[in-house]
PyMOL Python script that loads the backbone (N, CA, C, O; Angstrom):
from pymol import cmd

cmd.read_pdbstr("""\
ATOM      1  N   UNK A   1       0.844  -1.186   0.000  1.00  0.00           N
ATOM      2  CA  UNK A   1       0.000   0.000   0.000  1.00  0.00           C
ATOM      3  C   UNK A   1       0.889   1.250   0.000  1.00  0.00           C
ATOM      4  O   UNK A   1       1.776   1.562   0.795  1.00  0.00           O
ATOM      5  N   UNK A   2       0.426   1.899  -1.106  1.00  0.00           N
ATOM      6  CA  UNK A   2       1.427   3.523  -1.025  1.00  0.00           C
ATOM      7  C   UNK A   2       1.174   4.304  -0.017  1.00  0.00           C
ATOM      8  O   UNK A   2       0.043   4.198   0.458  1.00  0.00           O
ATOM      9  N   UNK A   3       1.759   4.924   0.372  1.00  0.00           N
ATOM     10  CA  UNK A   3       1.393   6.067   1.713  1.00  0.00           C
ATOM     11  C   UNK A   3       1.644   7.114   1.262  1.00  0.00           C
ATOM     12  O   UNK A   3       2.678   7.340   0.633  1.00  0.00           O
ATOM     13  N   UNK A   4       0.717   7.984   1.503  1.00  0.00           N
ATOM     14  CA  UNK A   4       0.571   9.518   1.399  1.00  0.00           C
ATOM     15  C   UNK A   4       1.170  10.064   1.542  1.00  0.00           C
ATOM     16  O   UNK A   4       1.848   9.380   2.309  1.00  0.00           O
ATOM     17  N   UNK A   5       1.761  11.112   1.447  1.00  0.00           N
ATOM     18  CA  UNK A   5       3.031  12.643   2.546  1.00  0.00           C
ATOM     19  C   UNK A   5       2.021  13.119   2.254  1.00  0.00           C
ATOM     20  O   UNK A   5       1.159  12.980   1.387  1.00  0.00           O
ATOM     21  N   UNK A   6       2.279  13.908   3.365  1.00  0.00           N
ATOM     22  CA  UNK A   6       1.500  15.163   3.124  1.00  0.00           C
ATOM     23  C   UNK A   6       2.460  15.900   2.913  1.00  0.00           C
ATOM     24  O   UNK A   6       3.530  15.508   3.377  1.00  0.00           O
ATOM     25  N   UNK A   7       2.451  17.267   2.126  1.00  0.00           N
ATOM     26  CA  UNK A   7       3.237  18.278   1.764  1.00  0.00           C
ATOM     27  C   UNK A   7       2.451  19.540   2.087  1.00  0.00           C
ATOM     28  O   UNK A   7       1.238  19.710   2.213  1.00  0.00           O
ATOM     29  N   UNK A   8       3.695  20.550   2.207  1.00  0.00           N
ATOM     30  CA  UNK A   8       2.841  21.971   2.450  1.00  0.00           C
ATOM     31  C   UNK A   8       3.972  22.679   1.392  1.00  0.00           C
ATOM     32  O   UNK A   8       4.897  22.011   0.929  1.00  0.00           O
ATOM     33  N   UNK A   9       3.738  24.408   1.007  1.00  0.00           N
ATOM     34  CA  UNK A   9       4.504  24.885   0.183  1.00  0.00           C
ATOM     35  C   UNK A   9       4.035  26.489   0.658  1.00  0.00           C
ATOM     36  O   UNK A   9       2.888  26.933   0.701  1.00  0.00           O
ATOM     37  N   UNK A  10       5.090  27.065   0.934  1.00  0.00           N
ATOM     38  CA  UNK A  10       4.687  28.885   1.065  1.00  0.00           C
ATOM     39  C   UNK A  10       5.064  29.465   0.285  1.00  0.00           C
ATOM     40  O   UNK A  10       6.292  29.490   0.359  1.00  0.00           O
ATOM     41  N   UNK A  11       4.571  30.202  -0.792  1.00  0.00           N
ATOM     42  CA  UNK A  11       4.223  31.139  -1.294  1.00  0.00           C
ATOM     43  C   UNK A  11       4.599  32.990  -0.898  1.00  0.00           C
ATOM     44  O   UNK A  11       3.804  33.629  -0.210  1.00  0.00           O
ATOM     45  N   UNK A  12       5.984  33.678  -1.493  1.00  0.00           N
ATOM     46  CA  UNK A  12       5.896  35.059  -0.974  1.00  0.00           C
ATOM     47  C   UNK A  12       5.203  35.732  -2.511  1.00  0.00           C
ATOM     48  O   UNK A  12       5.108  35.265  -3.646  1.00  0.00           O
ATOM     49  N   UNK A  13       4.869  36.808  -2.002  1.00  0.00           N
ATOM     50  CA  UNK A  13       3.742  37.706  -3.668  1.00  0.00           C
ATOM     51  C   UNK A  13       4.308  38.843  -3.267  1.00  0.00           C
ATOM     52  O   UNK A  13       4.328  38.849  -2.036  1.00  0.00           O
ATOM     53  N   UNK A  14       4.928  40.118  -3.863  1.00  0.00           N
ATOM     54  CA  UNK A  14       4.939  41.275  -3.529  1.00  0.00           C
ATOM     55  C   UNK A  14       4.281  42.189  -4.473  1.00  0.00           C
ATOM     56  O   UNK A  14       4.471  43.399  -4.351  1.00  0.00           O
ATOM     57  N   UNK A  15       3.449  41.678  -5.498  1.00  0.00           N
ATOM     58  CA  UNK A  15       3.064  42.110  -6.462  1.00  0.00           C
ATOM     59  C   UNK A  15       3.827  42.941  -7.543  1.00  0.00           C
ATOM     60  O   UNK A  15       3.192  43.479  -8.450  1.00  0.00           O
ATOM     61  N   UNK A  16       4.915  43.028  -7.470  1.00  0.00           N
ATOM     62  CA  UNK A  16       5.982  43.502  -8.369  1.00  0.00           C
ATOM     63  C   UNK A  16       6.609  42.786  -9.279  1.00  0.00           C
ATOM     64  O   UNK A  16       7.093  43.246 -10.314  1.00  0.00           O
ATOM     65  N   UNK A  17       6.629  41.419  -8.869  1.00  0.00           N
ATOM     66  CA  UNK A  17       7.426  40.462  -9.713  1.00  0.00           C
ATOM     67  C   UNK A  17       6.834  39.301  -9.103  1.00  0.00           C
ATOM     68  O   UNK A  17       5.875  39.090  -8.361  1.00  0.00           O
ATOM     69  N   UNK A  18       7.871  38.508  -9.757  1.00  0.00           N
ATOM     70  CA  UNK A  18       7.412  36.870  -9.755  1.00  0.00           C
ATOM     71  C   UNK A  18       7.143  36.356  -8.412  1.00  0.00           C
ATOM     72  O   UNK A  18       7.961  36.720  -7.568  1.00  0.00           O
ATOM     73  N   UNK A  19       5.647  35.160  -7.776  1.00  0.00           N
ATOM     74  CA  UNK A  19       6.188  34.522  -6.574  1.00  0.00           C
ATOM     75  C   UNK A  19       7.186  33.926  -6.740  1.00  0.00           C
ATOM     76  O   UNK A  19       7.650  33.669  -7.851  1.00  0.00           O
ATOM     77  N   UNK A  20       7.884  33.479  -5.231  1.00  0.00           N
ATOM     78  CA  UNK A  20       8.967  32.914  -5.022  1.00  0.00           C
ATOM     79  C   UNK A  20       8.364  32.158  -3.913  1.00  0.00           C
ATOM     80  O   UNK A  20       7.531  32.518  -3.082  1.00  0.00           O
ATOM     81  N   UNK A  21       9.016  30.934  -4.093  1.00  0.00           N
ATOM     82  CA  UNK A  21       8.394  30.080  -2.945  1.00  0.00           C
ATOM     83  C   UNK A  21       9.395  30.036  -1.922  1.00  0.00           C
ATOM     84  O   UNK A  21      10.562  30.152  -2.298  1.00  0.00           O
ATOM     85  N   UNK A  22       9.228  29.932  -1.044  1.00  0.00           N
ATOM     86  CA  UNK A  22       9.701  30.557   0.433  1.00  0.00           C
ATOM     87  C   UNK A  22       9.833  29.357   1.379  1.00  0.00           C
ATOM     88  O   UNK A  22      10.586  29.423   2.351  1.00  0.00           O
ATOM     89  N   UNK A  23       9.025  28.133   1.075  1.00  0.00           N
ATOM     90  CA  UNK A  23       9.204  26.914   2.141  1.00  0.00           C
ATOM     91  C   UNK A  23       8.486  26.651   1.456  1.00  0.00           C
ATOM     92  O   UNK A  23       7.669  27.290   0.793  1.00  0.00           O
ATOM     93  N   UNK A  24       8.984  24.612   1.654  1.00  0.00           N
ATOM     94  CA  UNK A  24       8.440  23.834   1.532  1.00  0.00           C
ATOM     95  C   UNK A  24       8.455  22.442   2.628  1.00  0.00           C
ATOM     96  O   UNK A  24       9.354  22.403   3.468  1.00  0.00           O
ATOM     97  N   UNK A  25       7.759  21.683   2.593  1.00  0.00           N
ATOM     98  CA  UNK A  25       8.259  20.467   3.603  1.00  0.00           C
ATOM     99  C   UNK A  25       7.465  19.108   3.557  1.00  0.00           C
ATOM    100  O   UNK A  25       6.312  19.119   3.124  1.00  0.00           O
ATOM    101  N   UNK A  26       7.968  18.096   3.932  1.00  0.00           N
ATOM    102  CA  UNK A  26       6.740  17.132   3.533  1.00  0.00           C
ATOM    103  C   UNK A  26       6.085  16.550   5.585  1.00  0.00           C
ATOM    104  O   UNK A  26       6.619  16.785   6.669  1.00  0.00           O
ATOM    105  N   UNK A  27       5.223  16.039   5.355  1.00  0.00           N
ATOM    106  CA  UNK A  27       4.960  15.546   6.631  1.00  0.00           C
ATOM    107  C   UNK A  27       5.379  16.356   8.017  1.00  0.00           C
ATOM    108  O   UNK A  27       4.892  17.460   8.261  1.00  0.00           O
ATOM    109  N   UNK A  28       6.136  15.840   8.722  1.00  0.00           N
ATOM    110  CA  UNK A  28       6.228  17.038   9.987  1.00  0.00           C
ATOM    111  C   UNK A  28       6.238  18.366   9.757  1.00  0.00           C
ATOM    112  O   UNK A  28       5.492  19.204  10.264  1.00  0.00           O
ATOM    113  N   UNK A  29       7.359  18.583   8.748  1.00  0.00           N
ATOM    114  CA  UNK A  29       7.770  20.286   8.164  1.00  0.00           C
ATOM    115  C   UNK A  29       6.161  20.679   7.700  1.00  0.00           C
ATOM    116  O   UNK A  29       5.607  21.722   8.047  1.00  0.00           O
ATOM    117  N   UNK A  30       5.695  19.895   7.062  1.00  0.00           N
ATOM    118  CA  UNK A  30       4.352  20.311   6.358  1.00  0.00           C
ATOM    119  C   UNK A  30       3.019  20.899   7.083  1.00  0.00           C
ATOM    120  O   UNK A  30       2.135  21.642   6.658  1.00  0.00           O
ATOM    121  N   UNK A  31       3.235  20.233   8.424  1.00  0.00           N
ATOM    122  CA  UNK A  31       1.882  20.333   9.701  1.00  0.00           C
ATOM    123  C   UNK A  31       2.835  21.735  10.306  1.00  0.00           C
ATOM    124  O   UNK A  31       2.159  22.758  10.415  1.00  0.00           O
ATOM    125  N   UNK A  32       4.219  21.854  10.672  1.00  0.00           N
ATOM    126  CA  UNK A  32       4.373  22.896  11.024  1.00  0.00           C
ATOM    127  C   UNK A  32       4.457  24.530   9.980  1.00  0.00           C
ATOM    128  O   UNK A  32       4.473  25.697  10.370  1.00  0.00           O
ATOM    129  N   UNK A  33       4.491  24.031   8.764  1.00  0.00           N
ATOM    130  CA  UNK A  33       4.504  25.156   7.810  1.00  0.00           C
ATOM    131  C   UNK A  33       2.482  25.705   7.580  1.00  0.00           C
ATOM    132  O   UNK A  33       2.110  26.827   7.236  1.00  0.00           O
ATOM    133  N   UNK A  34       1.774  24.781   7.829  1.00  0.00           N
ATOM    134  CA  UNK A  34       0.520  24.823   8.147  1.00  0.00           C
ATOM    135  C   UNK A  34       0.163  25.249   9.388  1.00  0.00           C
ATOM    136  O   UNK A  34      -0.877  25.857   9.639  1.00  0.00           O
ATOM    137  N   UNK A  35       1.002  24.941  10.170  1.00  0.00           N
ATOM    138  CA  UNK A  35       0.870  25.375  11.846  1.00  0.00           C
ATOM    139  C   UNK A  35       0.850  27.086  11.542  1.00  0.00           C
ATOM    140  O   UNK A  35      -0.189  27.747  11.521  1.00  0.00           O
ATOM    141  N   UNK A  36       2.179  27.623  11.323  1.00  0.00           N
ATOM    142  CA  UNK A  36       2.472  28.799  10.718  1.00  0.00           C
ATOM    143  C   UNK A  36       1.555  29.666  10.230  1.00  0.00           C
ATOM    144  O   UNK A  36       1.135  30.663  10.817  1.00  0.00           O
ATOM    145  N   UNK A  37       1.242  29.278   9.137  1.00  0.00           N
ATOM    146  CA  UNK A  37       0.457  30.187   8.080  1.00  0.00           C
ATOM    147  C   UNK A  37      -0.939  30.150   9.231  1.00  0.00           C
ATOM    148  O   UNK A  37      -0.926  31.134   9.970  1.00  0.00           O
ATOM    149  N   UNK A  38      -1.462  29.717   9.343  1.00  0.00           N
ATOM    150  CA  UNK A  38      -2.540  29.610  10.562  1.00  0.00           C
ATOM    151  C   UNK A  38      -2.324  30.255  11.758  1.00  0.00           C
ATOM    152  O   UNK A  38      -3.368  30.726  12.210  1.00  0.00           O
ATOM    153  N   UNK A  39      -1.641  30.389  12.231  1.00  0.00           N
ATOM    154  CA  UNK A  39      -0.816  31.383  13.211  1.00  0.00           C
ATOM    155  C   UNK A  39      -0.963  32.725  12.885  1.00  0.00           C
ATOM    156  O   UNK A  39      -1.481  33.546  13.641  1.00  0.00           O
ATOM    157  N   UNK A  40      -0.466  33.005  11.638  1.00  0.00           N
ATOM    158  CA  UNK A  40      -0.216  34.179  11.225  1.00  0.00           C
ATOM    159  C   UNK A  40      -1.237  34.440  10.330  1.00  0.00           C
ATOM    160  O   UNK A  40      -0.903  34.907   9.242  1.00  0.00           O
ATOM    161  N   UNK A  41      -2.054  34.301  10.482  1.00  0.00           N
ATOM    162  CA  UNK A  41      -3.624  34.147   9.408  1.00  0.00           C
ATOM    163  C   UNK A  41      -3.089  34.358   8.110  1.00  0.00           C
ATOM    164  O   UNK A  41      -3.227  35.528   7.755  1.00  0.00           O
ATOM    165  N   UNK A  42      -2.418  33.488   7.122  1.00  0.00           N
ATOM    166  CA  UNK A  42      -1.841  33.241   6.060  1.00  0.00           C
ATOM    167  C   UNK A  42      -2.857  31.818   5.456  1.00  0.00           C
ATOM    168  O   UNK A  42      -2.791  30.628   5.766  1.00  0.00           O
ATOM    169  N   UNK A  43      -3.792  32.556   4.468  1.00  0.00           N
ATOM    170  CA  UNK A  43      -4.968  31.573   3.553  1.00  0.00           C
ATOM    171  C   UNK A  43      -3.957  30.221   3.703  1.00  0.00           C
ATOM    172  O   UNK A  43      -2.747  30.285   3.918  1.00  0.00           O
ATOM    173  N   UNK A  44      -4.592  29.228   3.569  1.00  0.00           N
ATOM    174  CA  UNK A  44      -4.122  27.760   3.086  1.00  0.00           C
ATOM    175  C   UNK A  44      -5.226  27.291   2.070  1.00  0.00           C
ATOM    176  O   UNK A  44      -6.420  27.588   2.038  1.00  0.00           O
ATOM    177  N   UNK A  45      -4.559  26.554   1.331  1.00  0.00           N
ATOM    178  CA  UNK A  45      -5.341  26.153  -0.043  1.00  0.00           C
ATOM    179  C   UNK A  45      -4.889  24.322  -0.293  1.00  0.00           C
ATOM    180  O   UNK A  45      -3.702  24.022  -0.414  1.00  0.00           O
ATOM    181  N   UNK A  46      -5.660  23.567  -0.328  1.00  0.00           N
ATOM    182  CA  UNK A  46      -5.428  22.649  -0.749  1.00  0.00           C
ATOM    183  C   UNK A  46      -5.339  22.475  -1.993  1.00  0.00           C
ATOM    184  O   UNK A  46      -6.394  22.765  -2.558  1.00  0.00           O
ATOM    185  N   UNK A  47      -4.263  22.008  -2.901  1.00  0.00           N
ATOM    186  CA  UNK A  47      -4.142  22.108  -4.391  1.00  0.00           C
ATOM    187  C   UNK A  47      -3.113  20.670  -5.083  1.00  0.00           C
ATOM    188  O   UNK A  47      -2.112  20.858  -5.775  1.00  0.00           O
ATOM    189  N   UNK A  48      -3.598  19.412  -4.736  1.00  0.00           N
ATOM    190  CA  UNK A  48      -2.734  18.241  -5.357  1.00  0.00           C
ATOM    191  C   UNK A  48      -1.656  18.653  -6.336  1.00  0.00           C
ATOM    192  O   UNK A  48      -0.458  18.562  -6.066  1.00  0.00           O
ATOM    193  N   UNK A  49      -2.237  19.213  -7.745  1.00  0.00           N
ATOM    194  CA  UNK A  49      -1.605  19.222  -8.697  1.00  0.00           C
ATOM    195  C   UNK A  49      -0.684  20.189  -8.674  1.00  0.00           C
ATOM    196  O   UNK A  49       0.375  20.206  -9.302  1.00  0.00           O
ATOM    197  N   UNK A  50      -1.205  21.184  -7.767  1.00  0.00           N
ATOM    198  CA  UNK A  50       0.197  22.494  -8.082  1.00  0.00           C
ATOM    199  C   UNK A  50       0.770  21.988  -6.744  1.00  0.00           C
ATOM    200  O   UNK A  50       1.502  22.952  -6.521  1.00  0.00           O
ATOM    201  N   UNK A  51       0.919  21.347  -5.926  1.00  0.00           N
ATOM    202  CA  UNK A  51       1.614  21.128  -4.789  1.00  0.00           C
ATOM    203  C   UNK A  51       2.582  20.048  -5.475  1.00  0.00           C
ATOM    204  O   UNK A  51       3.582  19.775  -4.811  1.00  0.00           O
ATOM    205  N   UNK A  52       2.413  19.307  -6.867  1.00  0.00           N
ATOM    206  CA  UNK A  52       3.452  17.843  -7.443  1.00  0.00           C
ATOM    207  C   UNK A  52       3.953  18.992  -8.220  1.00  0.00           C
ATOM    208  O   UNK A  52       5.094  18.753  -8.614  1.00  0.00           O
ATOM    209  N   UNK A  53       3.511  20.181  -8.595  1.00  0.00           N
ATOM    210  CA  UNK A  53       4.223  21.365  -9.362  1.00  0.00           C
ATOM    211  C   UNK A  53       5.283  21.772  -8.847  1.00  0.00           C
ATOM    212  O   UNK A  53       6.386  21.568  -9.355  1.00  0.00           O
ATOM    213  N   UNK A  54       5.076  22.458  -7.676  1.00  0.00           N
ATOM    214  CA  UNK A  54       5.869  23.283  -6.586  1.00  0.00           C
ATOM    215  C   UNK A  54       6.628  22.009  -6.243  1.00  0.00           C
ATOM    216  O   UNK A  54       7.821  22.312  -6.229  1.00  0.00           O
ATOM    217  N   UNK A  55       6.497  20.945  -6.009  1.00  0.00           N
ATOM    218  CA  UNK A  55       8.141  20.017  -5.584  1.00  0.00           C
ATOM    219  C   UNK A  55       9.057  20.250  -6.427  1.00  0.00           C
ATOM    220  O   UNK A  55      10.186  20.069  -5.969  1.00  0.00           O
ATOM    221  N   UNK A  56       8.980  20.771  -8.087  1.00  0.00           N
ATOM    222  CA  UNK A  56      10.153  20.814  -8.437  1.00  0.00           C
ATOM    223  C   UNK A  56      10.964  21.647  -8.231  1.00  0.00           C
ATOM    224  O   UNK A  56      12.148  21.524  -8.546  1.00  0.00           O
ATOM    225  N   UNK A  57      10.179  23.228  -7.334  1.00  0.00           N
ATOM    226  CA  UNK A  57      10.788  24.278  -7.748  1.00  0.00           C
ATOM    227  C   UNK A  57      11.759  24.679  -6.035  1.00  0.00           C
ATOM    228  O   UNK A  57      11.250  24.726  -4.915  1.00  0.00           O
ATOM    229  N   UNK A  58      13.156  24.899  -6.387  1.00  0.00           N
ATOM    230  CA  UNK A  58      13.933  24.979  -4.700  1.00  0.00           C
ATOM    231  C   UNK A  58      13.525  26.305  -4.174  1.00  0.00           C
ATOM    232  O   UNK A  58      13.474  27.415  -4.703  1.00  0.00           O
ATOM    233  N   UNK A  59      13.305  25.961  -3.225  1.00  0.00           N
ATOM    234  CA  UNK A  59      13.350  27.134  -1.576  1.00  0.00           C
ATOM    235  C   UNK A  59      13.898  28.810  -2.530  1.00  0.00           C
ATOM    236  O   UNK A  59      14.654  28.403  -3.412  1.00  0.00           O
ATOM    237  N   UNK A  60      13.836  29.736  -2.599  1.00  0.00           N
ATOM    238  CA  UNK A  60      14.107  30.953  -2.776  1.00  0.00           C
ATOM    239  C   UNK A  60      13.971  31.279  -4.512  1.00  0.00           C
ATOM    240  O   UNK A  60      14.176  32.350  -5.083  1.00  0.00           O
ATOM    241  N   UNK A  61      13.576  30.033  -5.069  1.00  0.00           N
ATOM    242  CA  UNK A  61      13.331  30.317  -6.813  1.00  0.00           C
ATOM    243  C   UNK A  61      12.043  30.727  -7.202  1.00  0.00           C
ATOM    244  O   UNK A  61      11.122  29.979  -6.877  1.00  0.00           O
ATOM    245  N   UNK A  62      11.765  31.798  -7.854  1.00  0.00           N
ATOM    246  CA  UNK A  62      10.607  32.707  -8.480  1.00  0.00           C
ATOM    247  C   UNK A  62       9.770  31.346  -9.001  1.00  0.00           C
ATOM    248  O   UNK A  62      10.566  30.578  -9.541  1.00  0.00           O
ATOM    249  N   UNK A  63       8.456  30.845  -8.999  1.00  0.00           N
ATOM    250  CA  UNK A  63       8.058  30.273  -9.565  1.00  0.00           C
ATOM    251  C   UNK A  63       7.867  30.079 -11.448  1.00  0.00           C
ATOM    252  O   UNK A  63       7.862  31.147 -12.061  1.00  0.00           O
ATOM    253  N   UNK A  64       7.785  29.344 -11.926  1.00  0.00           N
ATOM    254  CA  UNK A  64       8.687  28.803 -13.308  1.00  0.00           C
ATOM    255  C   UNK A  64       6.952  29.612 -14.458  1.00  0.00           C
ATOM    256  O   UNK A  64       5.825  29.305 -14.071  1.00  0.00           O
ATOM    257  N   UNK A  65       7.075  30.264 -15.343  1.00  0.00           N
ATOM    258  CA  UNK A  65       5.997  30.569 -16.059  1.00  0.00           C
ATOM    259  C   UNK A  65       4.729  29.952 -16.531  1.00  0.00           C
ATOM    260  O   UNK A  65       3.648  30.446 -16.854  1.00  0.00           O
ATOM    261  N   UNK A  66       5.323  28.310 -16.461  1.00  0.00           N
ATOM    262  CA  UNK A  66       4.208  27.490 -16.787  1.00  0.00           C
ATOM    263  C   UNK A  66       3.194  27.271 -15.246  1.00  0.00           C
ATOM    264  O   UNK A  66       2.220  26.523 -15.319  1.00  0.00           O
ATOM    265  N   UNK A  67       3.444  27.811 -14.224  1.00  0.00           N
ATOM    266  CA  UNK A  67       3.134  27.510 -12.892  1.00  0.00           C
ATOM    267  C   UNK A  67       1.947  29.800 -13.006  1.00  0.00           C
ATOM    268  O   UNK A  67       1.204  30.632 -12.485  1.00  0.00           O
ATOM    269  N   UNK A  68       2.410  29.573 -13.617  1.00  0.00           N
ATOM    270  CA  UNK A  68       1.737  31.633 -13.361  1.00  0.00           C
ATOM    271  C   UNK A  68      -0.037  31.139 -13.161  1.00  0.00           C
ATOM    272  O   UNK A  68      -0.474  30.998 -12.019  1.00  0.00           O
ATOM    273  N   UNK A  69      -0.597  30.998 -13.917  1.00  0.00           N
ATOM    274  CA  UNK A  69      -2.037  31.033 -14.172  1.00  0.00           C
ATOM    275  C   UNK A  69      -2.638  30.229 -12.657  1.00  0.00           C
ATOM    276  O   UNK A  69      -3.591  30.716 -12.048  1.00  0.00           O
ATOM    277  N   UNK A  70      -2.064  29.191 -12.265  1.00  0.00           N
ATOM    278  CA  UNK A  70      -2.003  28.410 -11.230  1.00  0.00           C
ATOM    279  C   UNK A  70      -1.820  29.067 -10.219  1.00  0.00           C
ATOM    280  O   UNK A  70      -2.677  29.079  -9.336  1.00  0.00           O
ATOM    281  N   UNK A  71      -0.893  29.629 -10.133  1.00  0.00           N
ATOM    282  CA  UNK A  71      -0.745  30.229  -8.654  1.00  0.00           C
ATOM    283  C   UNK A  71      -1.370  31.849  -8.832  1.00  0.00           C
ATOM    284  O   UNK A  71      -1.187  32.538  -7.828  1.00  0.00           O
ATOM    285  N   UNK A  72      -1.947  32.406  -9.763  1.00  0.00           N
ATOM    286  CA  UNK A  72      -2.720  33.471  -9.731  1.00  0.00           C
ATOM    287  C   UNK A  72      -3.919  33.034  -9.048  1.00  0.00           C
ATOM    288  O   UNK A  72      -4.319  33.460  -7.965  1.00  0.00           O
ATOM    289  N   UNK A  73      -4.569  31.966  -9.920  1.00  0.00           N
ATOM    290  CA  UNK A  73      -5.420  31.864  -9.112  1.00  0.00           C
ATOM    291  C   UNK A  73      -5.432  31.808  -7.665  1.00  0.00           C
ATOM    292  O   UNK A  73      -6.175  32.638  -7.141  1.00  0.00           O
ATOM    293  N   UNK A  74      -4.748  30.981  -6.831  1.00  0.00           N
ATOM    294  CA  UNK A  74      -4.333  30.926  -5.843  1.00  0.00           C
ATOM    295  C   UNK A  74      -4.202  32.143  -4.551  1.00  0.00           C
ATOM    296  O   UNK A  74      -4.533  32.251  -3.371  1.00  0.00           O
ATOM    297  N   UNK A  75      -3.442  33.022  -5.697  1.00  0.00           N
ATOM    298  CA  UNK A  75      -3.461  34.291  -5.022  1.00  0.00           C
ATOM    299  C   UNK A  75      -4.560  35.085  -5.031  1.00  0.00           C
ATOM    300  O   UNK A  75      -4.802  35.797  -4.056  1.00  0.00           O
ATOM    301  N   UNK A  76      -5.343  35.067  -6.097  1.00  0.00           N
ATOM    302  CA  UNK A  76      -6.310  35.844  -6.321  1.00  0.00           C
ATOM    303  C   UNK A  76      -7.316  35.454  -5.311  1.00  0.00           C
ATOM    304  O   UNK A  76      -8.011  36.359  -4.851  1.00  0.00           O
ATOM    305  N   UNK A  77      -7.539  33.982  -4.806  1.00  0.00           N
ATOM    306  CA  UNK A  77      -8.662  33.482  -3.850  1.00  0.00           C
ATOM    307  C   UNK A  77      -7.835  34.118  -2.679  1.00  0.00           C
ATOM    308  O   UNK A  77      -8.339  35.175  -2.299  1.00  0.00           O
ATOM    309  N   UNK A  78      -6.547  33.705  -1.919  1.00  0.00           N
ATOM    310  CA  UNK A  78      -6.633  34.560  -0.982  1.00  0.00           C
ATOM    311  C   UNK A  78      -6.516  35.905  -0.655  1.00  0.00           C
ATOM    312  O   UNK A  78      -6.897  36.252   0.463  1.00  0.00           O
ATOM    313  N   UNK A  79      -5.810  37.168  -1.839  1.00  0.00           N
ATOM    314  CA  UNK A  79      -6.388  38.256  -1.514  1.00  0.00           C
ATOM    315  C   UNK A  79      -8.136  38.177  -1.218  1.00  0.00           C
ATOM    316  O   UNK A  79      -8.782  38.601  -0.260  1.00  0.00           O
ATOM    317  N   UNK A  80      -8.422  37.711  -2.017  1.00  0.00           N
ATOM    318  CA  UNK A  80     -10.422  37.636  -1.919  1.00  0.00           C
ATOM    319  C   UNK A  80     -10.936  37.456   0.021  1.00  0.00           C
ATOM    320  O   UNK A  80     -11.653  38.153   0.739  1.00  0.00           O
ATOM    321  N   UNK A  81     -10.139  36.178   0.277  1.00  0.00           N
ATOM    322  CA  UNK A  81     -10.576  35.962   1.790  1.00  0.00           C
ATOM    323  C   UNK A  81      -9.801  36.618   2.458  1.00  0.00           C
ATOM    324  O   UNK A  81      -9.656  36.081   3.556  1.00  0.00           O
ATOM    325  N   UNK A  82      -9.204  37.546   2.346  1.00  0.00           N
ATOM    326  CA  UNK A  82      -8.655  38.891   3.103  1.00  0.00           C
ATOM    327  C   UNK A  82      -9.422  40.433   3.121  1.00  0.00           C
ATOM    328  O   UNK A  82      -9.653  41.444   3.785  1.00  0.00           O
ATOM    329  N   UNK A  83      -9.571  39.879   2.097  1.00  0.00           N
ATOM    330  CA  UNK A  83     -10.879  41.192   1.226  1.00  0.00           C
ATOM    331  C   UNK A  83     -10.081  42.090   0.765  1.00  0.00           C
ATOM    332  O   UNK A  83     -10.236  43.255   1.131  1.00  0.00           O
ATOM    333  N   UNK A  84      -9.092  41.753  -0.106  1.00  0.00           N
ATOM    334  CA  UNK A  84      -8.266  42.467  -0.765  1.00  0.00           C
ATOM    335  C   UNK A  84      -8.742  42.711  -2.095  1.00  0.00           C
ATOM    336  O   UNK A  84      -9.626  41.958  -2.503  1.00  0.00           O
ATOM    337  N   UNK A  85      -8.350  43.563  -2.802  1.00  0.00           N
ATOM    338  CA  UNK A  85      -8.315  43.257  -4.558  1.00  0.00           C
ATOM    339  C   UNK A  85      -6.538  42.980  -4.990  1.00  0.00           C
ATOM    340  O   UNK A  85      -5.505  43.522  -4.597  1.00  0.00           O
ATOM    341  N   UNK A  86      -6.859  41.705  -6.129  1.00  0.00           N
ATOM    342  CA  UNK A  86      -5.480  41.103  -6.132  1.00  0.00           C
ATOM    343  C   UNK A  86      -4.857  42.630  -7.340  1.00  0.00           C
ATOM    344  O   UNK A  86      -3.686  42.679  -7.718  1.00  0.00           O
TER     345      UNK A  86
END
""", "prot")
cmd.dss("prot")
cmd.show_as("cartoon", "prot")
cmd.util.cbc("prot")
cmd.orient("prot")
């Protein structure tokens, strides 16, 4: 039987340029990078496919162009539950 990880992935936006992903972790790192963002009222999004996306990309690298539309959305839902305009 395969077993799951769970994974988590953070996301920085400054709206100037590209995200850059900021952390990632699988299993423990993952509940505490979730611990975090929850802490710090930072949206969490469950997203399978862009989370097997984001494993390729390392700790401090701008996310890759084919990943943009994906993580707009992303961003765009949590400015929304902030009540921002993205």
């Amino acid at each position: 039987m395969k077993r799951i990880t769970k994974k988590a992935f953070a996301l920085t936006y400054e709206g100037l340029s590209v995200p850059v992903l900021t952390a990632k972790g699988s299993d423990l790192l993952a509940d505490e990078i979730i611990h975090l963002a929850n802490k710090n009222n930072v949206p969490v999004i469950s997203n399978t496919l862009l989370a097997e996306d984001l494993s390729e990309v390392d700790i401090g690298e701008e996310i890759p162009e084919i990943m943009y539309e994906a993580v707009a959305v992303v961003l765009s839902w949590a400015y929304w539950i902030k009540g921002r305009k993205p």
